[in-house]
Backbone as a ProteinNet text record, in pm:
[ID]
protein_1_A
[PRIMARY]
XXXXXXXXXXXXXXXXXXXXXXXXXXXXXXXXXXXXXXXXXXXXXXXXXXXXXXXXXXXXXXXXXXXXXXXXXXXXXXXXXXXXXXXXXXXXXXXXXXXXXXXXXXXXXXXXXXXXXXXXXXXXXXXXXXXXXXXXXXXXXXXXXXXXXXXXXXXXXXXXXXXXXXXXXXXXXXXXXXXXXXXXXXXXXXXXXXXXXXXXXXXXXXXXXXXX
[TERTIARY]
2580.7	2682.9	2761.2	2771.7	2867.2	2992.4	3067	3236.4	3272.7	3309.5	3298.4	3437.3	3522.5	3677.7	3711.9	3843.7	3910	3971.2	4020.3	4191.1	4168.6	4150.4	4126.1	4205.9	4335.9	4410.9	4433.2	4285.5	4200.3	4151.6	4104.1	4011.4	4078.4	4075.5	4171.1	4194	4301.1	4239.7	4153.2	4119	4008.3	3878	3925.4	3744.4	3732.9	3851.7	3794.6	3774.2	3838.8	3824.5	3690.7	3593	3460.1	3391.7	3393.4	3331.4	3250.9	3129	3029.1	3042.4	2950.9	2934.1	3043.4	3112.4	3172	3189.5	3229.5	3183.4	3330.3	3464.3	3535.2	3588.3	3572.1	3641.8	3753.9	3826.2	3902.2	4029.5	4156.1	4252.2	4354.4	4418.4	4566.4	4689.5	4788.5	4898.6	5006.1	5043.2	5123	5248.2	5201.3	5316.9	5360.5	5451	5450.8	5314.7	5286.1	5170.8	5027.7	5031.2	4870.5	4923.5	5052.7	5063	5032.8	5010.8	5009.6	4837.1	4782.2	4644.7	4578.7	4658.5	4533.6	4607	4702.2	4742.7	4651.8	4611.9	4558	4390	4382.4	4188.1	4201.5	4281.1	4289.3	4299	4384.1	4368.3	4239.8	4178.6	4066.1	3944.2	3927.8	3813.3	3843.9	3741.9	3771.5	3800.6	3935.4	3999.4	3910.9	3923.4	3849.3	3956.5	3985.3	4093.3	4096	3994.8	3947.3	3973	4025.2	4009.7	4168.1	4307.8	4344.2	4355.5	4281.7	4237.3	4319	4433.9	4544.1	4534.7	4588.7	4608.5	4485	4318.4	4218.8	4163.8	4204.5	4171.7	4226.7	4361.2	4421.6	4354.2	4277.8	4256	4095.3	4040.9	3824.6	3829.9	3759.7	3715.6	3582.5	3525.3	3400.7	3292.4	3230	3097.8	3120.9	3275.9	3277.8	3308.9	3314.8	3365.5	3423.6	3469.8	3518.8	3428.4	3317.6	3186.6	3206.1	3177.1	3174.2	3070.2	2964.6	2882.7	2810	2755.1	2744.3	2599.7	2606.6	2491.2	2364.1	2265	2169.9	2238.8	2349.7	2378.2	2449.5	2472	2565.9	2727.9	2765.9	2882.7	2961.8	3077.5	3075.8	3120.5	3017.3	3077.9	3256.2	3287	3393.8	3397.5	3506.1	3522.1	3468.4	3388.4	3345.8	3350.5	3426.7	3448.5	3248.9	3201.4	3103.2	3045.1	2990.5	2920.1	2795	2811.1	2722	2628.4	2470.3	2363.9	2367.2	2361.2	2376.3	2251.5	2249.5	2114.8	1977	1877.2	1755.3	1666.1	1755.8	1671	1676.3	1611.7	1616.1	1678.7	1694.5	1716.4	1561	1477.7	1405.4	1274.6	1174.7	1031.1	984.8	837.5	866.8	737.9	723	652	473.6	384.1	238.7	210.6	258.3	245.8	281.2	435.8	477.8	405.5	362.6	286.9	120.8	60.4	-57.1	-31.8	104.9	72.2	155.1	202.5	244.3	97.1	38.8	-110.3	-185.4	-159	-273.2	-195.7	-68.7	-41	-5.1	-51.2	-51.5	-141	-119.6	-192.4	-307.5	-332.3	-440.4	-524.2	-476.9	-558.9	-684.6	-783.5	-929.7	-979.4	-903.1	-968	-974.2	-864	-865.3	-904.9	-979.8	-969.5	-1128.3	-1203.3	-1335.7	-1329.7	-1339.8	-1340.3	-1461.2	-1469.3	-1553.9	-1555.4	-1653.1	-1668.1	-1784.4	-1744.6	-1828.1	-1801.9	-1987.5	-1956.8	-1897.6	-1854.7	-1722	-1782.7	-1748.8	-1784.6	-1747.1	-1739.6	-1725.2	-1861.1	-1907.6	-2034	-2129.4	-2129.7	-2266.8	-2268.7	-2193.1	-2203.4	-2218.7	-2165.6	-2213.7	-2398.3	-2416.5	-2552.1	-2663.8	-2596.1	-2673.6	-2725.1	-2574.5	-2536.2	-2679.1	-2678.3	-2732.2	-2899.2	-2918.9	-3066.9	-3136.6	-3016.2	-3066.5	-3097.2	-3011.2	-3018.4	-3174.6	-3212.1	-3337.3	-3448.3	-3467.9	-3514.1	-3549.6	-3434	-3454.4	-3494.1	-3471.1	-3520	-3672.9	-3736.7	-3860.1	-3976.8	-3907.5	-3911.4	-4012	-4132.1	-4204.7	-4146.9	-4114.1	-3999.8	-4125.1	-4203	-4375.8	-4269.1	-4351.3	-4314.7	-4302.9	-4327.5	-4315.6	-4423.6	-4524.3	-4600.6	-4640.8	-4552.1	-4516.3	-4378.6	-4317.5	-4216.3	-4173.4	-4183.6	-4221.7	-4119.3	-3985.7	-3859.9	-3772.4	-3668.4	-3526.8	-3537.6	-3669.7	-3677.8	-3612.7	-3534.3	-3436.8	-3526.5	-3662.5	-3762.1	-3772.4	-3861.7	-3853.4	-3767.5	-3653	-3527.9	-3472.3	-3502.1	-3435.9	-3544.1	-3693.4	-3762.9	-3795.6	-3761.3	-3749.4	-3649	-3515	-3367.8	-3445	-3507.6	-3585.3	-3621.9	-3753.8	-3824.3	-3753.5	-3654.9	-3574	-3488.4	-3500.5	-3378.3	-3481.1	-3565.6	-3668.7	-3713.1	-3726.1	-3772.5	-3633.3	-3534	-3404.6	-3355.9	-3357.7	-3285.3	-3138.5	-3111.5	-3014.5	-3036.7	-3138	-3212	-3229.1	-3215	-3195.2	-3068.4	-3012.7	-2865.7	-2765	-2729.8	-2662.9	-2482.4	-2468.7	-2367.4	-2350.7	-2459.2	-2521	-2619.2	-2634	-2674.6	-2632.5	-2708.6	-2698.3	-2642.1	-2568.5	-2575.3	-2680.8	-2798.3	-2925.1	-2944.9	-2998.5	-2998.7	-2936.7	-2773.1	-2646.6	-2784.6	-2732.4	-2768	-2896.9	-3004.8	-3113.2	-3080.3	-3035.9	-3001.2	-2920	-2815.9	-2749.6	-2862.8	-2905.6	-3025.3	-3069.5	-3181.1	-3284.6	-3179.9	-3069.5	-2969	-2974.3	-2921.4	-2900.2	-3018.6	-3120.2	-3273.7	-3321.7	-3273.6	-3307.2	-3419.4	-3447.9	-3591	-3721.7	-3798	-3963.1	-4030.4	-3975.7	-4004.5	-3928.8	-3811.7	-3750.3	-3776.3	-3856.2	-3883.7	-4025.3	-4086.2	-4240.6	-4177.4	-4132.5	-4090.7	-4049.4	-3925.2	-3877.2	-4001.5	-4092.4	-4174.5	-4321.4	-4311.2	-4410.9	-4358	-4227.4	-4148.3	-4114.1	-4130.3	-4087.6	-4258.5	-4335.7	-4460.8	-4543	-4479.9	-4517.4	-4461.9	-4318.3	-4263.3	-4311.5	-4298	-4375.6	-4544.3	-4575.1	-4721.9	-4722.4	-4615.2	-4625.7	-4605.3	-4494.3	-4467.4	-4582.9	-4654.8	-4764	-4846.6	-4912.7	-4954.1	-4891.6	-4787.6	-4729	-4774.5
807.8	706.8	741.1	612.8	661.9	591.2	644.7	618	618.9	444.9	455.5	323.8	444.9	354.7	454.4	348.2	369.4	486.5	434.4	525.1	587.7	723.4	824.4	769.3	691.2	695.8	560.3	471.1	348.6	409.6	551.1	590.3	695.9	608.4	719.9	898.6	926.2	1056.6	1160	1099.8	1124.6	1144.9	1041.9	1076.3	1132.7	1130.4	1210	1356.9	1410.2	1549.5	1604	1457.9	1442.2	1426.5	1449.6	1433.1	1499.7	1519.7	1658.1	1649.8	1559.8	1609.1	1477.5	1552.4	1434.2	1470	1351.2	1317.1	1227	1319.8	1255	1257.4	1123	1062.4	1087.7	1041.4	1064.8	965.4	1025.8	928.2	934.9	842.3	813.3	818.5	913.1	872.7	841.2	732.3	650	617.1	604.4	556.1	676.3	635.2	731.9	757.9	587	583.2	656.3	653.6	700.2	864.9	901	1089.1	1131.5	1007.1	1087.3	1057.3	961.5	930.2	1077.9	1148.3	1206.6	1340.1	1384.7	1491.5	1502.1	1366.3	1348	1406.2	1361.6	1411.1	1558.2	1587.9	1752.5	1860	1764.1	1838.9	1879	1784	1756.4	1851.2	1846.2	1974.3	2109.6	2153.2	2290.8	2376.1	2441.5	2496.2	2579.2	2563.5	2671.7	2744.2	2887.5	2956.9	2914.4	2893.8	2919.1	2742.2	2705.5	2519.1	2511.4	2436.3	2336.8	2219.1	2162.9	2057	1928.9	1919.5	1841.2	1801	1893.1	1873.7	1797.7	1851.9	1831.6	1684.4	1634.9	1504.5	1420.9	1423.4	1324.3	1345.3	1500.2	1475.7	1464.6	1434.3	1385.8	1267.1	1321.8	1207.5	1139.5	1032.2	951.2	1017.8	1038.8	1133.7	1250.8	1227.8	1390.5	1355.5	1452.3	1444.2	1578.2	1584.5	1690.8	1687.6	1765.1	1769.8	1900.3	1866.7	1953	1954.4	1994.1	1929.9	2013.5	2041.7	2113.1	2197.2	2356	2377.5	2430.4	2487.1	2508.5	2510.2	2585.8	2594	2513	2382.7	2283.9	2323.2	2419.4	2480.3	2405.3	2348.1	2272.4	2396	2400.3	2443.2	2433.3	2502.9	2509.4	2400.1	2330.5	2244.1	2307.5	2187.7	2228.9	2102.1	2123.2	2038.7	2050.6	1912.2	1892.4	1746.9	1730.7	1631.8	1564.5	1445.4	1355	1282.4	1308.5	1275.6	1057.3	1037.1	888.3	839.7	692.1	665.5	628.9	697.6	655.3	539.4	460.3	323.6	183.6	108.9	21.2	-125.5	-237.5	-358.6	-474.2	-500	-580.4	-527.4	-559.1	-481.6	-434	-339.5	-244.9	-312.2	-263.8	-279.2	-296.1	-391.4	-316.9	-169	-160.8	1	87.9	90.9	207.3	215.9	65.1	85.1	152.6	148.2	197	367.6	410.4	531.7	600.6	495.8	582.1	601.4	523.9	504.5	619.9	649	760.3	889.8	896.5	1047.1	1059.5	929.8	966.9	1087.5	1155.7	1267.6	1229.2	1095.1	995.2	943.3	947.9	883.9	854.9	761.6	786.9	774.6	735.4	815	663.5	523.1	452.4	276	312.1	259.9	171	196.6	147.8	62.1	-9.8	-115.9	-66.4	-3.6	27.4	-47.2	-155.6	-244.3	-146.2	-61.5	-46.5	-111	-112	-199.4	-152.7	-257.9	-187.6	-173.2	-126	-126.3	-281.9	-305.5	-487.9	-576.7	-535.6	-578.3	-505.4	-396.9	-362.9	-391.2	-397.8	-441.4	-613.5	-671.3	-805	-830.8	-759.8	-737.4	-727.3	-571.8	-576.3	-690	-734.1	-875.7	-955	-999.1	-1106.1	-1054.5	-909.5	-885.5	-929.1	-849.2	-863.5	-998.6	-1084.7	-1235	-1289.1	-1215.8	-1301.6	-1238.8	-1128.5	-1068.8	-1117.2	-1164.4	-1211.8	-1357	-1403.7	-1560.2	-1565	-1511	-1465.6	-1432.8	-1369.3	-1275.1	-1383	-1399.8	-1466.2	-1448.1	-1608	-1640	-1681	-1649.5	-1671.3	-1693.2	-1770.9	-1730.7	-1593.4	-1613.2	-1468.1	-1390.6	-1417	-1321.8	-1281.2	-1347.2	-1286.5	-1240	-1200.5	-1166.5	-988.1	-920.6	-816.8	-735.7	-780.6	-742.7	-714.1	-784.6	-790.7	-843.5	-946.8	-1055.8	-1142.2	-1153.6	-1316.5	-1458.3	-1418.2	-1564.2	-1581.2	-1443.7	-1492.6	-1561.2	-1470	-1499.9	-1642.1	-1723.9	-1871.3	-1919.6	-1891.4	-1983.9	-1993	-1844.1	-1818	-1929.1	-1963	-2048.5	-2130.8	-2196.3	-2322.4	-2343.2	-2273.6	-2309.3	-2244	-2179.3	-2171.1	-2279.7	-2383.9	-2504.3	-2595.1	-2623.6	-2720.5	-2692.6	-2568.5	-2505.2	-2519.8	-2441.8	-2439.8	-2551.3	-2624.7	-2725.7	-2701.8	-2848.8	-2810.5	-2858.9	-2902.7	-2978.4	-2861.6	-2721.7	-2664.4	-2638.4	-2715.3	-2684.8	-2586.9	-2517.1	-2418.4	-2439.6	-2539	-2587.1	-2613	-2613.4	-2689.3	-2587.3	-2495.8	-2395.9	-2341.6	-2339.7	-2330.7	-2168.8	-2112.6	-1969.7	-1881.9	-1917.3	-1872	-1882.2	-1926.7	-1951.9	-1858.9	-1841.3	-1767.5	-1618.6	-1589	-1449.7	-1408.4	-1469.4	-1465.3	-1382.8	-1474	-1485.1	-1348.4	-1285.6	-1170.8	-1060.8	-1038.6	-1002	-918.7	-1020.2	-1048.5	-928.3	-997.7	-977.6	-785.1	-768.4	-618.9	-508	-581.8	-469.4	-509.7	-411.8	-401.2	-281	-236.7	-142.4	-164.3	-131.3	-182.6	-223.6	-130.3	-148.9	-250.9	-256.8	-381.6	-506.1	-523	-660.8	-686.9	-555.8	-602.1	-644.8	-611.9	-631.6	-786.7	-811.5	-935	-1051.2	-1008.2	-1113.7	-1132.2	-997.5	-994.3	-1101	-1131.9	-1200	-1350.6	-1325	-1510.9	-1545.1	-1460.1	-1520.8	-1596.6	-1471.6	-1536	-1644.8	-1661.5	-1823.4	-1905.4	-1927.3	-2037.8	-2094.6	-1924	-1998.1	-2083.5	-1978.8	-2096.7	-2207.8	-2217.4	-2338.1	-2466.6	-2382.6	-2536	-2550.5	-2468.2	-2471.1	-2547	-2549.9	-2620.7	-2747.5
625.7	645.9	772.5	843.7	1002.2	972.9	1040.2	1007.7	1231.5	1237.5	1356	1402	1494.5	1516.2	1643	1632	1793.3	1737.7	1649.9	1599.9	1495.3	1427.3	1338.4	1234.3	1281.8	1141.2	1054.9	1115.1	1068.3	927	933.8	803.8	735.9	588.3	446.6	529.1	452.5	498.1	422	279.1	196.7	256.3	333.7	373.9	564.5	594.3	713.6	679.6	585.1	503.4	495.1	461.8	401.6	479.9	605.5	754.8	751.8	779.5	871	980	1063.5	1161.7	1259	1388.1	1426.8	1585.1	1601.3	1819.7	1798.4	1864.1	1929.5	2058.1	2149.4	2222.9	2317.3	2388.9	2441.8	2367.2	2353.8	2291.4	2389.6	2430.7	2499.6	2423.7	2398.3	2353.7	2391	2381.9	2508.1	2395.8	2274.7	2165.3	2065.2	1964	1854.2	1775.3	1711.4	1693.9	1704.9	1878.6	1921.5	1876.1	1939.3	1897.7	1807.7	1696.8	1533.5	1502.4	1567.8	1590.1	1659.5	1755.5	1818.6	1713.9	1646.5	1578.7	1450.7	1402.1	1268.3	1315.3	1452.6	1484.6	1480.6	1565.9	1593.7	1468	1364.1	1281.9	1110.5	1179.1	1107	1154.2	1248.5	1304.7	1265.7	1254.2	1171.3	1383.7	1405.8	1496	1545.4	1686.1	1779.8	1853.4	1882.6	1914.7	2043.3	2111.3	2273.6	2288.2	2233.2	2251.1	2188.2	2269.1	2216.4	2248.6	2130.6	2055	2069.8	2058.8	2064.8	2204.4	2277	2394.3	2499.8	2477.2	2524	2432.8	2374.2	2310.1	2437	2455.9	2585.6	2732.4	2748.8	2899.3	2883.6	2798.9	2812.1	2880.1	3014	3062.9	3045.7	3125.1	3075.2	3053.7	2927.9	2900.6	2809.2	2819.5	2720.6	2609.4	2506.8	2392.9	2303.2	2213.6	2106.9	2002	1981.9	1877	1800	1640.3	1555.5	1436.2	1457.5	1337.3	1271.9	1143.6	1016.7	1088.5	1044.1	1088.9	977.9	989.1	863.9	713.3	698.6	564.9	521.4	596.1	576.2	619.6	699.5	731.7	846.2	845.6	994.6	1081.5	1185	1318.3	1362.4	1474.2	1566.8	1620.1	1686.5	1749	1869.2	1989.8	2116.9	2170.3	2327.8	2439.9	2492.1	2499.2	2527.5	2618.9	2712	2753.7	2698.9	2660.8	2616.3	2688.3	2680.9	2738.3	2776.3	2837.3	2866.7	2795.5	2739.3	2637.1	2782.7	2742.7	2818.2	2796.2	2721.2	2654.1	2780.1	2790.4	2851.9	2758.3	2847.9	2795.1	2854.8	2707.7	2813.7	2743.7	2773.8	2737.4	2867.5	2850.2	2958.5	3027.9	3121.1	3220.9	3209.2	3215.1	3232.5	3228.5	3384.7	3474	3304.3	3286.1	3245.5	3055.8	3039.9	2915.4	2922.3	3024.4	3056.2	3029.5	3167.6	3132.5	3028.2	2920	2775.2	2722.4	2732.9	2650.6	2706.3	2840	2903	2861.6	2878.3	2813.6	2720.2	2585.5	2483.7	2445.7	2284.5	2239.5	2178.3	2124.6	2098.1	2215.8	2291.2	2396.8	2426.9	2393.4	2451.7	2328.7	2183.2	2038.2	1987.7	2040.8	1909.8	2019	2126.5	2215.4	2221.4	2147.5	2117.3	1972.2	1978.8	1816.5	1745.7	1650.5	1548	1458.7	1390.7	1273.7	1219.1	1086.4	968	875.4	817.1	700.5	588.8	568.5	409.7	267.1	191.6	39.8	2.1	32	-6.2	56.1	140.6	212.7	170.4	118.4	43.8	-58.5	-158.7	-304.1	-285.4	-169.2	-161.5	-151.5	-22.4	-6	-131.6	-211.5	-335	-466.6	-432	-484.3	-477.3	-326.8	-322	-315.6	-290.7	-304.5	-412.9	-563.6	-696.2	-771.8	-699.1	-737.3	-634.5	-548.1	-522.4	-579.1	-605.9	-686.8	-799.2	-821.5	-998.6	-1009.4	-898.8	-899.8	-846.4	-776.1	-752.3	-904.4	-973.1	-1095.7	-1167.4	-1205.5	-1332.8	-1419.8	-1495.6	-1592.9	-1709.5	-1781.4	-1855.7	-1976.9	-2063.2	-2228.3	-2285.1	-2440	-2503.3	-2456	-2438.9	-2383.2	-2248.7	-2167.2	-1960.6	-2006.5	-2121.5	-2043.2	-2055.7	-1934	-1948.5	-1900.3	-1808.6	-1765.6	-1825.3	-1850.7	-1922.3	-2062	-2053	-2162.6	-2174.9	-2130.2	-2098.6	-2113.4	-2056.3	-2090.1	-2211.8	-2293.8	-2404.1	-2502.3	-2457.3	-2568.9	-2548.9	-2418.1	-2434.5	-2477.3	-2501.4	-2560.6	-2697.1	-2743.4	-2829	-2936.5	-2860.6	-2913.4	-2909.5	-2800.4	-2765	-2911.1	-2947.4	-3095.7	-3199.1	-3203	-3386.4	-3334.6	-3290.8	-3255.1	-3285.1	-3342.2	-3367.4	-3530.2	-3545.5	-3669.6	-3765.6	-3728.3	-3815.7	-3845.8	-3701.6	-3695.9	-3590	-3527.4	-3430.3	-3286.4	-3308.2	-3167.9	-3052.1	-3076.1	-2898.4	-2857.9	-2933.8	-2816.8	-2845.7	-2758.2	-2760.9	-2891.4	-2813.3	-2887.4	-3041.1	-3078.1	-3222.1	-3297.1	-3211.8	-3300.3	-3441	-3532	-3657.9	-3663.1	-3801.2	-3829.6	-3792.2	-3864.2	-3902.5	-3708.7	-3665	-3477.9	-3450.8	-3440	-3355.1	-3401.8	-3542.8	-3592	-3547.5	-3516.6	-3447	-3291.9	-3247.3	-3061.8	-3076.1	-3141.9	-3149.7	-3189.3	-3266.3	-3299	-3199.9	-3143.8	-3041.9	-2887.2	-2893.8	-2758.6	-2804.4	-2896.4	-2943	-2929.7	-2972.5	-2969.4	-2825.5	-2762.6	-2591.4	-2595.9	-2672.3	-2656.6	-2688.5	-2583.8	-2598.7	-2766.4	-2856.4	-2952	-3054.1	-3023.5	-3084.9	-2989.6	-2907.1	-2836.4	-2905.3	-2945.5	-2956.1	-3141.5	-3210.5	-3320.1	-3351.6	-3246.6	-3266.3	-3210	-3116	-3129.7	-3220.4	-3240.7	-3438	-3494.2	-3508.2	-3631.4	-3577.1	-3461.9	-3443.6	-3431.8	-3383.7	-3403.2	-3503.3	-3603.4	-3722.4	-3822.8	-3767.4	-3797.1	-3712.4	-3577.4	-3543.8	-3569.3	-3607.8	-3657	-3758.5	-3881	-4006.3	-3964.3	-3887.1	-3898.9	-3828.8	-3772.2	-3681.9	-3789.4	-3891.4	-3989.8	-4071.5	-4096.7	-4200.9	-4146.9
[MASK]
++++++++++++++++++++++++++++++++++++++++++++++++++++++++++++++++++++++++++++++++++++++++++++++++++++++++++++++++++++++++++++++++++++++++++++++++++++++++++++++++++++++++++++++++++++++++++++++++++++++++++++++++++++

């Protein structure tokens, strides 16, 4: 927090007490007023024997100041008569020229100056994406007996004919109990041997049934 005035005795004296570090000014005392203004600064800095304070507040001229500020252990320093560095900032944006050679004697320099596009983890899992989908559309989609992959053929043709047999016309929507519990079934036994199983068993209903 900065605490920033003409006149020292603008701010409580609670809290100039509560000061660390501080940069004062030059003060004029021309009134009763300003005398008790520059008595109240002087006496706020923790005293330097070799400095009075009082007196050297009225004669700082342009650039100087009275600085006292806390050092490693949080301790405030002595008061010290000191000159203040003028700001090196400009008004304005800077120059081509002088932006080139911030860039050249930067410590980066030469490192971020080439555009590198790698591909991202978002572009390969897209890629994979779209390999596996042609893949799979390529893929011989045969009845129960081409289907030798995932089984996904069989199993919709499978719905196909218990939607004719059960009843239900096929449609997903209208699928009977006896249908759903089938299709769950079928979906669950993902191993070679429960595929060759489940089509033992629908085989042998649709046979009855052409027989019938």
């Amino acid at each position: 927090m900065f605490f920033v005035t003409q006149n020292p005795i603008d701010v409580p004296d609670t809290v100039l007490g509560q000061l660390g570090n501080w940069v004062q000014h030059a003060l004029r005392a021309f009134s009763p007023k300003d005398q008790k203004a520059v008595k109240a600064a002087a006496q706020t800095f923790r005293s330097n024997p070799k400095l009075d304070v009082e007196k050297v507040i009225t004669e700082l001229g342009v650039g100087e100041a009275l600085v006292s500020f806390l050092d490693e252990k949080g301790v405030p320093g002595v008061v010290e008569r000191a000159i203040v560095c003028p700001p090196h900032s400009q008004i304005g944006p800077i120059t081509p020229e002088q932006r080139a050679a911030i860039l050249k004697g930067s410590v980066v320099a030469g490192v971020y100056e080439t555009a590198v596009d790698r591909e991202s983890a978002y572009e390969r899992l897209k890629g994979k994406v779209a390999a596996s989908a042609s893949g799979g559309a390529s893929a011989p989609s045969g009845g129960v007996a081409g289907a030798g992959g995932s089984g996904s053929g069989w199993l919709e043709q499978a719905g196909a004919a218990l939607g004719g047999v059960l009843g239900g016309g096929g449609s997903r929507r209208g699928d009977t109990v006896v249908q759903a519990m089938v299709k769950s079934a079928a979906r669950t036994m993902g191993s070679t041997m429960g595929r060759q199983i489940m089509r033992g068993v629908l085989g042998s209903l649709l046979g009855g049934s052409s027989r019938r």
